[in-house]
Every structure is written in C-alpha cells, then in structure tokens.
C-alpha positions as CSV (number, residue, x, y, z in Angstrom):
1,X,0.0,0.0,0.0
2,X,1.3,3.5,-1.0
3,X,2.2,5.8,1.8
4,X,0.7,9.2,1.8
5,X,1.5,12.6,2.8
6,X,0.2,15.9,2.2
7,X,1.9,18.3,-0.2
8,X,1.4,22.0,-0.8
9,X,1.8,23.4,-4.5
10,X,4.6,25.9,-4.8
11,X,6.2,27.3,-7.2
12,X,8.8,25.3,-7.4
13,X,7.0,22.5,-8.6
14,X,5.7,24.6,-11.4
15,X,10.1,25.6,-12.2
16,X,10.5,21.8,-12.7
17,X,7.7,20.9,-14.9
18,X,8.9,19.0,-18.0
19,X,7.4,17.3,-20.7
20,X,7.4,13.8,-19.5
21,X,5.1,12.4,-22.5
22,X,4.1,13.7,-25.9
23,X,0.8,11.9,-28.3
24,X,0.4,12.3,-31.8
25,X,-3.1,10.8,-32.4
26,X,-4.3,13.7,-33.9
27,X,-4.2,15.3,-37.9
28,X,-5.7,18.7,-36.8
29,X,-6.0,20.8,-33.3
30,X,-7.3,19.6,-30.2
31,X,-10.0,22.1,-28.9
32,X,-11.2,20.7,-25.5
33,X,-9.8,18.8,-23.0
34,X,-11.3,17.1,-19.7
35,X,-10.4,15.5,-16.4
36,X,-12.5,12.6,-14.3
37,X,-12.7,13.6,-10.5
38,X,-9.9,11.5,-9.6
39,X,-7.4,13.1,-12.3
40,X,-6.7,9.6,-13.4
41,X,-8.1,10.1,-17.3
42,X,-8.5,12.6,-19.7
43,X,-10.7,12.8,-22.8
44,X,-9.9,15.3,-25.9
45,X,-11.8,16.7,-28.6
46,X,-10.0,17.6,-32.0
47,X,-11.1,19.5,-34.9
48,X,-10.5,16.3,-36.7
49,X,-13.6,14.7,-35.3
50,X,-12.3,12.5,-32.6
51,X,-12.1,11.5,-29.5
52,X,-8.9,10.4,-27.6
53,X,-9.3,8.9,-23.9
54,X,-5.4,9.1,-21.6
55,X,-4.7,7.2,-18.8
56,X,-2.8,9.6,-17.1
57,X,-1.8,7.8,-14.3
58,X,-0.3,5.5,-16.9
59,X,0.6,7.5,-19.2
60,X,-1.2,5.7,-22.0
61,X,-3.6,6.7,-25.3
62,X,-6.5,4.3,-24.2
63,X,-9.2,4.7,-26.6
64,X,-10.0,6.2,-30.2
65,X,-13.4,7.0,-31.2
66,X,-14.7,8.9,-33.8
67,X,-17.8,11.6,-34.4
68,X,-17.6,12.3,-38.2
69,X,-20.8,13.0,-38.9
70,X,-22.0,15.5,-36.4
71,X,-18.1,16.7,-35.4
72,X,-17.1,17.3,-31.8
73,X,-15.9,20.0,-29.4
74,X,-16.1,20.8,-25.7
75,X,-15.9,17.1,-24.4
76,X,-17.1,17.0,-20.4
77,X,-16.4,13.9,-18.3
78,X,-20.0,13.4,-16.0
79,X,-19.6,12.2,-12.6
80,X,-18.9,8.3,-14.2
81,X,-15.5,8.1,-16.1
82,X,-16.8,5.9,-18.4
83,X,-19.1,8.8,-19.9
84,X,-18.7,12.1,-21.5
85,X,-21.0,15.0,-22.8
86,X,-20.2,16.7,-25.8
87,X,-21.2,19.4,-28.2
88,X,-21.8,19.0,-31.9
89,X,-20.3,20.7,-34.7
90,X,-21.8,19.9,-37.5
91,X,-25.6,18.6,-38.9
92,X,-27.4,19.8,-35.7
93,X,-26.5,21.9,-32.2
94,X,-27.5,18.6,-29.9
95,X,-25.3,17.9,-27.3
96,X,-24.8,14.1,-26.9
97,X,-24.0,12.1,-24.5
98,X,-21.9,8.9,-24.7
99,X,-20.2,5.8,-23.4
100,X,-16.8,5.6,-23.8
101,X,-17.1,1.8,-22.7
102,X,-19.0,0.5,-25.6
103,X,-18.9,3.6,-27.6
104,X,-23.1,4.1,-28.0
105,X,-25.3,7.0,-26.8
106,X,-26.8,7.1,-23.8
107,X,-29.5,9.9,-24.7
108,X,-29.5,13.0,-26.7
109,X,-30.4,16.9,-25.8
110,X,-32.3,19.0,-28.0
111,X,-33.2,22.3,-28.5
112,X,-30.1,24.8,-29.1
113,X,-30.8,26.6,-32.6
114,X,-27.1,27.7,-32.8
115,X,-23.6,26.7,-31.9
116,X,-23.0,25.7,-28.5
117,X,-20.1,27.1,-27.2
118,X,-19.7,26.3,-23.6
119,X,-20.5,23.4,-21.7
120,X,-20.1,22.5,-18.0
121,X,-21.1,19.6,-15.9
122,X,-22.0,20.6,-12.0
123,X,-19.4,19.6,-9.6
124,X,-22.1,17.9,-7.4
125,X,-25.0,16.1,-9.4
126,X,-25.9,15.2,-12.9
127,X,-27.2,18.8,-14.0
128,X,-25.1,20.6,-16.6
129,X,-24.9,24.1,-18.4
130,X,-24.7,25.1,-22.1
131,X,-24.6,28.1,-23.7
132,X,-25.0,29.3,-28.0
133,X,-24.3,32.0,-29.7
134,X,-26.8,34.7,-29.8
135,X,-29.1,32.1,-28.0
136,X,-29.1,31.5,-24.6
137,X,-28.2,29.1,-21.5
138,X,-30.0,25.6,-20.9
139,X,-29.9,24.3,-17.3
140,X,-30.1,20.2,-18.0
141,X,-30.3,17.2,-16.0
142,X,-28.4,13.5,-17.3
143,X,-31.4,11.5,-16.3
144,X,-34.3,13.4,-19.1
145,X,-33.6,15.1,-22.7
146,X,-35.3,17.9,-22.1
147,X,-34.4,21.1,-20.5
148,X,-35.3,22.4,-17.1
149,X,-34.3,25.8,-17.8
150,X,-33.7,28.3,-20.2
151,X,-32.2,31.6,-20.2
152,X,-32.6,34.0,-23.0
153,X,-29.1,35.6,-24.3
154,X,-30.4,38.6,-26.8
155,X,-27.1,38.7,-28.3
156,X,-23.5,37.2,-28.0
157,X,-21.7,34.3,-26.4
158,X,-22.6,33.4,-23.2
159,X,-19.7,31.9,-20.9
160,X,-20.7,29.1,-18.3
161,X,-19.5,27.9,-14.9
162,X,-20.5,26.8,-12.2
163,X,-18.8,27.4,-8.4
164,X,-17.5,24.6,-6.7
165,X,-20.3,24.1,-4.3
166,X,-22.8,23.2,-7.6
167,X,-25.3,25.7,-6.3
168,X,-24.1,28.6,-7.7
169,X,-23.9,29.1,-11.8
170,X,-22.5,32.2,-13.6
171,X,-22.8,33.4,-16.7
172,X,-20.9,35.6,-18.5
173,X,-21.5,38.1,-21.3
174,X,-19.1,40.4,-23.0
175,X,-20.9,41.5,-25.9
176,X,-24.2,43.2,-24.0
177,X,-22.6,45.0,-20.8
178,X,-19.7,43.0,-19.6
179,X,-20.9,41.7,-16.9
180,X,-21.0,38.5,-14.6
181,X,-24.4,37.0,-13.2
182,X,-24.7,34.7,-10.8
183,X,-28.2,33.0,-9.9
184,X,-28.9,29.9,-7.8
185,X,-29.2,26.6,-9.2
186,X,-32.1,25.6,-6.9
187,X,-33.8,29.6,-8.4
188,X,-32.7,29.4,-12.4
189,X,-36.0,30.8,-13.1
190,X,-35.6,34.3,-11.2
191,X,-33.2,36.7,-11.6
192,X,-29.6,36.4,-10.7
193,X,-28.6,37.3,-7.2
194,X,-25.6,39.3,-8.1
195,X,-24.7,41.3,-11.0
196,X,-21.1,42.2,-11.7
197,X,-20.2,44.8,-14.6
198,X,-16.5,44.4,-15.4
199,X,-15.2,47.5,-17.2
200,X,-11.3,47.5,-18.1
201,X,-10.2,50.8,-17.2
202,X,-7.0,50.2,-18.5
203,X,-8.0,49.9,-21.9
204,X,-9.5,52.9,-22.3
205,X,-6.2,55.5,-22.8
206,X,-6.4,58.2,-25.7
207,X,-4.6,56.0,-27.9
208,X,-7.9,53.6,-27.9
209,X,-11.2,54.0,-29.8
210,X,-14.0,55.7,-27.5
211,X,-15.4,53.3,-26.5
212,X,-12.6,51.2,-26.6
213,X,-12.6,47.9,-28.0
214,X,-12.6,44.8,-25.7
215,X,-11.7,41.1,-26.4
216,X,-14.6,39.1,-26.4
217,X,-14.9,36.8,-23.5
218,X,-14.6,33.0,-24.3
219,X,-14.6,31.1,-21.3
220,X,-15.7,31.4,-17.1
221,X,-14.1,29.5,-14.5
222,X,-14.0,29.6,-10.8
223,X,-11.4,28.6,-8.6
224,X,-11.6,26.0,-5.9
225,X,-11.1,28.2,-3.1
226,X,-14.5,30.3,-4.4
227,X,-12.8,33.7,-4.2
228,X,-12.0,34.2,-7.4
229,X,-13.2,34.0,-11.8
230,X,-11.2,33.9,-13.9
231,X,-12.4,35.0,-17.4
232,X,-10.8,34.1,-20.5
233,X,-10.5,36.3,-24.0
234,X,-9.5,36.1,-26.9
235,X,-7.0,38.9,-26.9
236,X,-3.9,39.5,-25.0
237,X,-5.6,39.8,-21.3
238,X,-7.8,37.3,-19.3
239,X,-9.2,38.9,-16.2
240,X,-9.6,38.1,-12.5
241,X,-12.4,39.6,-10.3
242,X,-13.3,38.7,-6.8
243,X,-16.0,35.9,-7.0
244,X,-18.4,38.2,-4.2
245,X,-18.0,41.3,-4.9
246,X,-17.0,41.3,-8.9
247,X,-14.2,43.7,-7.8
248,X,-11.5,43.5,-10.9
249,X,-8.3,42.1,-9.1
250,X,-6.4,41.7,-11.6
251,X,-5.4,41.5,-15.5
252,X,-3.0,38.8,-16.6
253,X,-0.4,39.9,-19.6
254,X,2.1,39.1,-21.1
255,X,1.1,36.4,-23.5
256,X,0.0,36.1,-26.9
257,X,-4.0,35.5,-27.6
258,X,-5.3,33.1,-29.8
259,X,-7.6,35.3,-31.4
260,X,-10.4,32.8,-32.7
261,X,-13.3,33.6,-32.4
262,X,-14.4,32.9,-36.3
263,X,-14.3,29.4,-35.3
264,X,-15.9,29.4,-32.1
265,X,-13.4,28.1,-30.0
266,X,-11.5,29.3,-26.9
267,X,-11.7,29.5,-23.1
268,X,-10.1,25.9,-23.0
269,X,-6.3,27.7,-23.1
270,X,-6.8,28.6,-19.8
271,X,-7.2,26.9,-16.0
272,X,-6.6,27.3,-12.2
273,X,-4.3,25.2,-9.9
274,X,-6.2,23.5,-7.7
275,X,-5.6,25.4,-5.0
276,X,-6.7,28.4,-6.6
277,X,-3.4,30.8,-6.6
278,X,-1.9,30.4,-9.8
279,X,-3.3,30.3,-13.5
280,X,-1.9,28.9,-16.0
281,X,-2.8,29.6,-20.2
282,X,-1.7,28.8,-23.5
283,X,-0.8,31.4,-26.4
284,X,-0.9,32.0,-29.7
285,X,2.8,31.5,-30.2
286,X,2.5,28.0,-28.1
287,X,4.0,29.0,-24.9
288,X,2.5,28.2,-21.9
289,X,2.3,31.2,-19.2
290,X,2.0,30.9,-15.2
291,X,0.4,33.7,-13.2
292,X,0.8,34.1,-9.3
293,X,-2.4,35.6,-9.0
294,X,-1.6,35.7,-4.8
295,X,1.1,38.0,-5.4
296,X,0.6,41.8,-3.8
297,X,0.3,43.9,-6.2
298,X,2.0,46.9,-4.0
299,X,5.2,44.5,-3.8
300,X,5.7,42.7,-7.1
301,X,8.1,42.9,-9.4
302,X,6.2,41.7,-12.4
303,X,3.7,44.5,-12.5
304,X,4.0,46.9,-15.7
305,X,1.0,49.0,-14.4
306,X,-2.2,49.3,-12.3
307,X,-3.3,45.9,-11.9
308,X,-1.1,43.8,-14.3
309,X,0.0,40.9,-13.7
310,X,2.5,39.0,-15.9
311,X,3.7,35.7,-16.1
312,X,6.3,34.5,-13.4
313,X,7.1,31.2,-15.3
314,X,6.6,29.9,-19.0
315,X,7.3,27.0,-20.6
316,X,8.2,26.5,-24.2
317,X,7.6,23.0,-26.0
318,X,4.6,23.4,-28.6
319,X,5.5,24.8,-32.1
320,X,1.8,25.8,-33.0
321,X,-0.7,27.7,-30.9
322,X,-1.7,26.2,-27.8
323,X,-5.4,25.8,-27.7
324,X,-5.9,23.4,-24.7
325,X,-4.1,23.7,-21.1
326,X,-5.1,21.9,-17.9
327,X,-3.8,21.4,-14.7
328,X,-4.9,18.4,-13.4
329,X,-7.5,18.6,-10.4
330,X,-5.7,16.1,-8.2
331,X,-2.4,15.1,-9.2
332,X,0.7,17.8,-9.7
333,X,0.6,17.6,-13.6
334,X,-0.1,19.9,-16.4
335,X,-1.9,18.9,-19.7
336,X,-1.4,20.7,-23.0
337,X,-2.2,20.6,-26.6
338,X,-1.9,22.4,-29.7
339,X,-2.2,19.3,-32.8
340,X,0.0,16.9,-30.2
341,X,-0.7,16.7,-26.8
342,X,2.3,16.7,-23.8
343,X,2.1,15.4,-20.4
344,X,4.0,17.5,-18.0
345,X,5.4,16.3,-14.3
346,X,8.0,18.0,-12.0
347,X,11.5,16.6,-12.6
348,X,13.0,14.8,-10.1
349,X,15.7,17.0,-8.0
350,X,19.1,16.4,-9.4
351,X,20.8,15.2,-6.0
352,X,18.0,13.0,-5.9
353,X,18.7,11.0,-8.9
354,X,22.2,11.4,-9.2
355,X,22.9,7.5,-8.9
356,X,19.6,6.6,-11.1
357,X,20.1,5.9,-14.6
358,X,17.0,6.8,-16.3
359,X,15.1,3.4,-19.0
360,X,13.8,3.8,-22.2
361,X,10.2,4.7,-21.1
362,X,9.1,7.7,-18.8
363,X,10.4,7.6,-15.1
364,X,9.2,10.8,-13.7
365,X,6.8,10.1,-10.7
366,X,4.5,12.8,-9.5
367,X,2.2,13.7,-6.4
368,X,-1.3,14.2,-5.9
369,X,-2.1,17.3,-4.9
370,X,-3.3,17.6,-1.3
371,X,-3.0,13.9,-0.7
372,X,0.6,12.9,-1.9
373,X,0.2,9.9,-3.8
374,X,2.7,8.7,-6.1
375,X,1.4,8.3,-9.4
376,X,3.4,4.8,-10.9
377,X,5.3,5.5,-13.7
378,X,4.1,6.5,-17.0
379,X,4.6,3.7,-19.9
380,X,4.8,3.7,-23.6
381,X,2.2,2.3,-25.6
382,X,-1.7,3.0,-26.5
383,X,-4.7,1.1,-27.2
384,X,-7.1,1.9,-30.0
385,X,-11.1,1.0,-29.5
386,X,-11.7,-1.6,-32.2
C-alpha cells in the first residue's frame, strides 16, 4: 500500500515541470480537454472529429473513437469516467452524451438553434450548463432530454461555470454589458442574485477607440477556493475579479491570444491550480504562461502598471498555438495541446537522482495534490477501441 502525505503546491513545482510524455493521435488541433474527478483520465476533442481517452496515471492513449458525422468539441467527463458530454459541430447543435465503454449513446439533448459554445457539468449532481451563440443558456439534467431551464441571451456568447459548491452558476457576457451574473441553481427561473459589470479601465487610454474595443470573452471559471473568476479572452488579457464582490483584481499579460473567435473556440487555453493561486494559459505563439495571481500587487516585481500581472514562469515545447491547457485537479501535472498533446510532471531533484540511470520509457513520478500519492510510472504504448 502507497504511503501518503500531504503536499502544498509551490512554485517550485511549477520551475520543474517538463514534458514527460508527448501523443500524436491527432491530424488537426485539439479544442477541449477534460479530467475525471480522480485526475486519473483525460478525454480530448479535435477538430479532426475525434475523441482520444489518456490514462494519465499510466501515461497511456487508451481509446479512439470517432464523431464524423456531427463533429465534436467541448468534451465533459459526468460524474462516471466511463461517460462524456459533448457538443456537436456539425448537422445539428445537440449535445450528446456517450459511453466511452461500448462507444453508444446514452440519450440525446435537444433544443439549441445555434452553436454551442460552452458546456459545464456541475461539480455535485448530474445537471449541466450550455450556452449558444446569440441564444441563450439551458440548465439540464443526465437523467431526461429535455431542459429544465432556459435563459434567454439577446445577443452574443454566453460563458458558463459553475462554483464549486454546484449551487451557484455564472454566466458571462461580454458582448451586452460586460458583466457577470450569478443566480442559484435551486432559483434558475428568477433573476440572478448578483450582478457584476466588469469595465477594463486600463483599456480605455487616448490612444484607444472611445469606446474602446474589448476582447470578447470566451470562457468562465472559478477557482476552488470560491474567491476568485477567472475569465478568458481572446485577446492578449484574461481577467480576475473577486468571486463576491465582482471587484476587478487583476489583468494577466504578457502572452499572446489566440484570437479565434471565427471558429468558435476558446476558453479551453486557460485553468486554475487547484488550490486556486496560480493560472496557467496557452498562447498564440505556443508558450504556456503561469500567473501568481496571490502575489501583492504593492510588492511585485512583475507589475507593468495598475493591476497587471504578468507571467512568473513559462514554458516552451509546442510549435503551434496552444489551444488546450489543464492542470490536473488532483495530481501535480499539467496537460497541453496544440495538434500533439504533452504530459508535463515535475522533474526529479538532481541530488536526488544522481545515482539513477534513467530506462527507455518515462520515469518521472508525480504527487497528488493535497493527498501525496505517487502516481506509478508513466509507460509507452496505446490502445485503440476496435
């Protein structure tokens, strides 16, 4: 039996991240990633309508499936690792949900009109979110194909998320007034409780159009600790307000956006540690950028001005942009993916492995986060659904 101890993220583990393990099952760009609960498997979506499953604990491509006909983006593990949500991308707007076990559907939702661009499972029971373009937001439950709620959107795209509790859901929108509302799950039918406008001040000098031009918004997250969002754009700044108040904390620079919209993606380049302090996001020109948003802005050294934040540590590996970055929700490793997808792990300390001589195959070992597991080893080798 492994032993187990606690360990705290720092940012020294985030220094000695490398990329332990690189795929190459896809032709074209991964757009969506997930993790189960446990962080032991991922699934990807690709723009060339397929579906990978990883064993991360492993190390190993697990499964291949394909969804040709009505295409694939924004996959979503549900509270079984065995089954996924997804949104189509081509024929229809249904979002579908499927076993990865014996690769059939399990049901089928109905009733968006236009391209579903967000999609989030609750943290706490079978309901999920989904948001179209110039549409609105469905409230659904696993167990029936039809909604239980709807939420008009008069124009835009709505960002989805909920807070870790599951009874708390916010949706964003850029595009009307900038703002953040948050309603409760067990109330989807009355207004929201809170209301946050989020104006970039910073923006707005003389040199900018009046009014000035934002980045459209393309994802919502919270973190774990439920103090902060994080929104994600498609320009060169994501944004941080307090999750209570909708005070702006701060704007993360410093990176290179991935400007694209026309084809409906973004919001999956982006994602908090699990302990909510740091972010971490991909880029345009593939680097991968880490944010200390616990830093005091008063103190830091990687202020330019106001509320800026920029990156205390990147990492350089993918040649094309990097769509797709998560950290994993319970282990200390970092997912990425651009058209190849890398597994990164904290090296092992040199003094520590001075006598070691490293095989053939993968020997960094990792921890979980909070509980100190070691992961085994990861191992070469895949295996394709037949």
């Amino acid at each position: 039996m492994e032993s187990q101890e606690f360990v705290t993220l720092t940012v020294d583990h985030l220094l000695k991240l490398k990329a332990a393990k690189n795929f190459y099952e896809n032709s074209q760009p991964i757009t969506s990633l997930d993790f189960d609960n446990t962080g032991e498997f991922c699934v990807t979506a690709s723009a060339d309508d397929s579906i990978n499953l990883y064993n991360c604990l492993q190390g190993r491509h697990k499964k291949l499936l394909y969804s040709k006909k009505f295409g694939i983006h924004l996959t979503r593990f549900t509270h079984l690792n065995t089954n996924i949500i997804y949104a189509s991308t081509k024929e229809n707007d249904t979002i579908r949900y499927l076993s990865l076990h014996v690769n059939q559907y399990i049901r089928y939702f109905e009733g968006h009109q236009n391209r579903v661009v967000s999609l989030e499972m609750s943290p706490s029971n079978d309901l999920f979110l989904s948001g179209s373009i110039n549409e609105g937001v469905k409230l659904w439950d696993l167990r029936q194909p039809n909604e239980i709620g709807y939420l008009h959107v008069q124009a835009g795209r709505p960002c989805v998320a909920f807070d870790p509790s599951g009874r708390v859901f916010a949706i964003g929108l850029q595009n009307l007034d900038n703002s953040v509302r948050l309603y409760d799950v067990r109330q989807y039918d009355k207004a929201p409780f809170s209301t946050f406008n989020v104006f970039d001040s910073y923006m707005a000098p003389s040199i900018y159009p009046n009014p000035p031009i934002f980045p459209e918004w393309t994802g919502l997250k919270f973190s774990n600790d439920d103090d902060k969002i994080l929104i994600t754009t498609a320009g060169d700044v994501h944004y941080i307000i307090h999750a209570h108040t909708g005070e702006l904390k701060a704007r993360l620079v410093g990176h290179v956006g991935l400007n694209n919209l026309s084809s409906f993606l973004g919001g999956e380049e982006t994602s908090f540690t699990p302990d909510g302090r740091y972010v971490i996001a991909g880029s345009q020109d593939g680097q991968i950028n880490f944010w200390d948003t616990g830093t005091s802005l008063s103190t830091s050294a990687i202020i330019s001005d106001g509320i800026d934040l920029r990156p205390i540590h990147t990492l350089e590996h993918h040649v094309r942009p990097t769509q797709v970055v998560r950290f994993n929700p319970a282990r200390l490793m970092v997912v990425s993916a651009c058209t190849d997808l890398a597994f990164w792990l904290p090296s092992i300390d040199t003094e520590e492995s001075d006598n070691v001589s490293e095989p053939d195959n993968v020997s960094e070992q990792h921890q979980d986060v909070g509980t100190g597991v070691t992961v085994p080893n990861m191992e070469n080798g895949h295996t394709n659904v037949e």
